[in-house]
N, C-alpha and C positions, 0 to 999 in steps of 0.2 A: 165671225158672224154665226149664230146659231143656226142651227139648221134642223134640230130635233129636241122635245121635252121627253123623257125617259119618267115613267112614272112607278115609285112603287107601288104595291097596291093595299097590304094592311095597315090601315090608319091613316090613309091618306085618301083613296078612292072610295073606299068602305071601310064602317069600322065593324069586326071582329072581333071586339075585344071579347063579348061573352060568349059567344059562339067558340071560340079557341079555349078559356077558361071551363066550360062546362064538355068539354074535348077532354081537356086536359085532365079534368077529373073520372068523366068514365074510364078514361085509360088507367087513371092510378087504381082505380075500382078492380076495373078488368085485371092487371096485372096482382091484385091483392094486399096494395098498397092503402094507405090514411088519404082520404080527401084533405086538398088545402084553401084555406082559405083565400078569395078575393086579395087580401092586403098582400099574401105571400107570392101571389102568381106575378108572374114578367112573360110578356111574349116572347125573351130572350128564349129558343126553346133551348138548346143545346147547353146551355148553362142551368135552367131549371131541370130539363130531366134527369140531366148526375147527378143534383142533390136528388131529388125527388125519387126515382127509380135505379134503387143502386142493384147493380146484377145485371140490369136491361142494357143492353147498345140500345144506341137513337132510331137506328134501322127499323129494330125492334117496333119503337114506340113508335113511328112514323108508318109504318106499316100496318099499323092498327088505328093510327087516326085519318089517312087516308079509306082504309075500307068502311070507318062507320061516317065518313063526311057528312054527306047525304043527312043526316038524321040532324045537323047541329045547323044547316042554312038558314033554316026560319029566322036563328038569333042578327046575322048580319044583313047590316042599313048600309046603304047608299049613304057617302058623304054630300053634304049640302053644297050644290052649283056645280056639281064635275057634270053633268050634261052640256051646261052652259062653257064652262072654260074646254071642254074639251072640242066644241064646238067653234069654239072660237079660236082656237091653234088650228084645226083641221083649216079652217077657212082664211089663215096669214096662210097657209102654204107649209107649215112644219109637218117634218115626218111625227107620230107621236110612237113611243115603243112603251112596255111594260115589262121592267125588271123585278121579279119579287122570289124571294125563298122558298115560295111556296111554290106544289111541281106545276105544270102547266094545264093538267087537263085539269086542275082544283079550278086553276087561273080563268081557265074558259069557261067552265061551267059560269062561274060567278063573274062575271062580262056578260052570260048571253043573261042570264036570271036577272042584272041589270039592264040590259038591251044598249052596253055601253061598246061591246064586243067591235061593233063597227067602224069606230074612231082609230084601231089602233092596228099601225101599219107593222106589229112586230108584235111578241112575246116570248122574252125569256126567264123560264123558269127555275127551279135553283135543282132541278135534273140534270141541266143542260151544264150545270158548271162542278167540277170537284169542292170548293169555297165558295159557300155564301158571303154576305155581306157580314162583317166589315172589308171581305178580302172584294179587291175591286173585278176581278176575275168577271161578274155577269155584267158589268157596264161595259166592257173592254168587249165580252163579246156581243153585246147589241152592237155597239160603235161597227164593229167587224161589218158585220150581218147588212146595218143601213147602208156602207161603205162610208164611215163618217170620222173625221178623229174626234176623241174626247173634247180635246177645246172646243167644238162641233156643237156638243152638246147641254144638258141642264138635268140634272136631276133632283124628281121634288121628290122629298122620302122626310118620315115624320122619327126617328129616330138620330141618336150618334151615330150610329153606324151605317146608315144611310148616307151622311155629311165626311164620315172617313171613308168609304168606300167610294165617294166622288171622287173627293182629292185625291187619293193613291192612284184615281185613274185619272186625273187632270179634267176632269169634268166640274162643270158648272155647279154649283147645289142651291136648293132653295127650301129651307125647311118649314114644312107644314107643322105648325102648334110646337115646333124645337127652335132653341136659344141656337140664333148664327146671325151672320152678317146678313145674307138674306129672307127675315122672318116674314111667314105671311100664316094669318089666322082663318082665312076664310078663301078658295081656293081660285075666285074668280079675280084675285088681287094679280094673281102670275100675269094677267093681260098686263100689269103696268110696271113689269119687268124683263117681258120680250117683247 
């Protein structure tokens, strides 16, 4: 029986995508590096910044896009119906948690800037774990944390690595706008899968 939806949060609650891409370039700016192109970037970050910023650890770069955050908000939206589905978990009785790579207090910030912050009975940020996703490490500790096992749970995440970091944890997946056995394109569809 489920008993919890585990949500990422870029690209699936909000999208980010330009706000991280125009991030991503002041940083290469700041460090004295070439801007790159739109076609070039991936949210993957840990694989873009070793091509991108050779010399830099990720520390580095992460430390510099966490202190100018603040300046790149304007660009991130709200995805279409997470008020509505989230509302409607809250109200079956599921716990709902927020697993994302990004650290936690980015996480909250962008929760309350949404007024979404209230729906979720957890948050685990990718501070909290040594291995981001694909490693299953921050599902395993939400699971902990709810006091829940993995088969317990379901997690919606819009990338691979969201759907291999379920399975390694024996968690449920449901991928938002990704090719899998459970696709859904539009978020208020997860009602007619729990």
């Amino acid at each position: 029986m489920i008993k919890a939806i585990l949500f990422d949060m870029d690209g699936v609650l909000i999208d980010s995508h330009d706000a991280w891409f125009d991030r991503f370039n002041a940083a290469l700016e700041h460090f004295g590096f070439k801007k790159i192109t739109v076609e070039e970037f991936t949210i993957n970050f840990a694989e873009t910044a070793a091509k991108y910023f050779p010399g830099k650890t990720v520390e580095e770069i992460r430390e510099y896009y966490f202190s100018t955050f603040e300046k790149f908000t304007a660009k991130i939206k709200k995805i279409k119906n997470v008020d509505e589905i989230l509302d409607y978990l809250r109200n079956k009785g599921l716990k709902i948690a927020l697993v994302s790579n990004t650290q936690s207090n980015i996480v909250e910030n962008i929760l309350n800037k949404f007024k979404i912050r209230k729906y979720f009975d957890l948050i685990v940020g990718g501070e909290k774990v040594k291995h981001g996703k694909p490693n299953p490490e921050i599902i395993l500790v939400a699971c902990k944390e709810l006091k829940l096992k993995p088969k317990e749970t379901i997690l919606v995440g819009d990338t691979i690595y969201d759907k291999q970091a379920a399975e390694a944890a024996g968690s449920g997946f449901i991928g938002y706008n990704v090719d899998c056995d459970k696709r859904i394109d539009d978020l208020i569809d997860i009602n007619k899968m729990v």
